[in-house]
N, C-alpha and C positions, 0 to 999 in steps of 0.2 A: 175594359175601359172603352166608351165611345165618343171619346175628346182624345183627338190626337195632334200634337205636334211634329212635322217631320223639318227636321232644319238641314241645311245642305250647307256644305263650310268647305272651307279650303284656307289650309296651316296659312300661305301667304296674304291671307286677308287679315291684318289687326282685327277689325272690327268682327270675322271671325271666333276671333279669339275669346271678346268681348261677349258675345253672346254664347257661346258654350259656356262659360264660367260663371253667367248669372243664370243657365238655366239650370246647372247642377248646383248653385248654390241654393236654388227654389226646388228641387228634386224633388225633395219631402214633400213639400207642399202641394204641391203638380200633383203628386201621384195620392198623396189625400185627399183630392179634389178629382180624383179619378179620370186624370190625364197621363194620357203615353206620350213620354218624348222620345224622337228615336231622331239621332245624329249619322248624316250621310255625305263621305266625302263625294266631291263633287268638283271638277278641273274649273277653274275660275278664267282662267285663258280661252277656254273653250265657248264659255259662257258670254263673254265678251265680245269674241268674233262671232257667234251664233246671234247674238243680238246686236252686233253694230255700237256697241258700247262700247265706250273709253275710259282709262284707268286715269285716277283722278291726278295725277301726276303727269299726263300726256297731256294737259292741259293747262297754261301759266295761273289761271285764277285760280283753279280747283286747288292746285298744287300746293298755293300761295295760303287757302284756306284751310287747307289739312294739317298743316302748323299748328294751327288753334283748334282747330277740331282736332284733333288726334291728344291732343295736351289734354280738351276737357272732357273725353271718353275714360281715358287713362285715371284719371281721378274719380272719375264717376264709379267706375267699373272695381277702380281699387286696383289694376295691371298696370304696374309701373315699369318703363324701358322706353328703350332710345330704338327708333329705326335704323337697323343696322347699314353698314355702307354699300350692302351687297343688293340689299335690296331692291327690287324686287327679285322672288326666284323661281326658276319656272319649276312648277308646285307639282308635275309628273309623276314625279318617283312616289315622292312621301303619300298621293292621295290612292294613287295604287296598293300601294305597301298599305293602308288604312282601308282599302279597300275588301284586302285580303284579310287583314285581321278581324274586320265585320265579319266575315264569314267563318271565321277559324277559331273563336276564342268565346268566350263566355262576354255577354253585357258591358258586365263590370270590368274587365279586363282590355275590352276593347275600347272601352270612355276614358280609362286610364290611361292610355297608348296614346289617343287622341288627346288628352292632355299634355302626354307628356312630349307630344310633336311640337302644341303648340308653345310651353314653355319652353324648351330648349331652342325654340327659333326665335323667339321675342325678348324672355327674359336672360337666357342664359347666349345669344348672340351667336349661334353656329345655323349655317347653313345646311340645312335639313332636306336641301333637293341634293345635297353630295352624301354618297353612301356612309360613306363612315361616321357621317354626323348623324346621320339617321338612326344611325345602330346603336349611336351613344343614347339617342333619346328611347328607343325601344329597350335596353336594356335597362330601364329606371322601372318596367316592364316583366322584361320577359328574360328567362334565363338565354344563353349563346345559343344555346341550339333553335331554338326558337326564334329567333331573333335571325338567324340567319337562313331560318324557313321562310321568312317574309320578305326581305331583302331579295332572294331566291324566285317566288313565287309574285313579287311586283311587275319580275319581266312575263309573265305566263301572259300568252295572246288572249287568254279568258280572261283575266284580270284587268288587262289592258281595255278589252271591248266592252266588260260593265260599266270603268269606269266613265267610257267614252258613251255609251248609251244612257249611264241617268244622263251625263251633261246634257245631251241632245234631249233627253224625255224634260227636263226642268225647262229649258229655255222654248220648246217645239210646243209642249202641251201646257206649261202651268206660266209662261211669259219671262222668267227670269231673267234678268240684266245683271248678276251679281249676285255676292256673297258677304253676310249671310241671307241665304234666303228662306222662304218658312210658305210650306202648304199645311195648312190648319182644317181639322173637319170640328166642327162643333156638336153637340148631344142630336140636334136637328138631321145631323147628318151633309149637312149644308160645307162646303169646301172654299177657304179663300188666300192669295196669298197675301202675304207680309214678307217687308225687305226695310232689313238694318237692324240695326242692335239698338232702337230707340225708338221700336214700336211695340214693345211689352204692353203695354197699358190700351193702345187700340186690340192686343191681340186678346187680353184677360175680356177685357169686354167682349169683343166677340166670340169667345169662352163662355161667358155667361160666370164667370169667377168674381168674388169678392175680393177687393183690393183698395187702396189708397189711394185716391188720384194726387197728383203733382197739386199742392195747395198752397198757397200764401197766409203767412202768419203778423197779423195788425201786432205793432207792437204796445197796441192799448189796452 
């Protein structure tokens, strides 16, 4: 394939979340259309301070408008759930722990993991930066033994300095202010990014992908 998508996510971003679930729910299609997606955790904290960015809750307007924006992602998207009280969480362990399973586990089994982080943090309401909630969502996953290879292998100083070096390579070379973010190469070979879970349709066009734009229906 020479259409690639690389999206960088981290489990404490909703709108993370939002955009993993509609790119697997387009999988088939993407990969019909002879596109690779490949999902990379990625520290969102890191991302933040690396760019002088602020979380939209550090701020009373953004705060005040993520109420509403977050209600009509959640519908759009079809992920229904309430911000937990805990939130936010610092996303260390679980992006590491996802870190390692990128490298230890087959595709499929590691897009399952990454799902299953972000459900258990969203939908099912546990906090996924403490171990034992972590565990619970990797064993939806992976048998005990496994499951406490990653747990294990989250604290290893190589796993720790990958995950610290994409953050640094996303924000240093490709601009990043956040999550989700998307470095896209198109058949030209040409490279651009895209940020949020509400630029599918700028990214299909820069794709060169046949699609549906957002249209208005007269009712005459």
């Amino acid at each position: 394939m020479d259409k690639k998508i690389t999206c960088y996510l981290d489990c404490t971003s909703p709108y993370s979340y939002h955009a993993f679930s509609y790119l697997q729910k387009n999988a088939a299609a993407l990969a019909d259309l002879g596109v690779e997606v490949e999902f990379t955790p990625v520290f969102l904290g890191g991302i933040n301070v690396g760019s002088g960015n602020k979380p939209p809750w550090t701020l009373p307007a953004k705060a005040e408008y993520a109420k509403y924006d977050g209600k009509r992602a959640q519908e759009y998207f079809g992920n229904q759930f309430e911000v937990p009280p805990w939130f936010p969480i610092l996303s260390l362990l679980p992006q590491r722990a996802l870190t390692y399973v990128k490298k230890s586990t087959p595709k499929s089994d590691y897009e399952a993991a990454y799902l299953a982080c972000l459900e258990t943090m969203w939908k099912r309401q546990l906090d996924i930066s403490k171990p034992e909630h972590l565990a619970t969502a990797l064993r939806r996953v992976f048998l005990e033994g496994k499951v406490q290879e990653i747990l294990t292998e989250a604290s290893n100083p190589k796993i720790k300095a990958e995950l610290t070096a994409v953050t640094e390579k996303v924000v240093k070379e490709q601009g990043a202010f956040g999550c989700p973010w998307f470095w896209v190469k198109n058949a030209q070979g040409q490279e651009e990014p895209f940020f949020g879970s509400d630029r599918f349709h700028y990214m299909w066009r820069y794709l060169g992908l046949p699609f549906e734009d957002i249209k208005l229906k007269s009712r005459i």
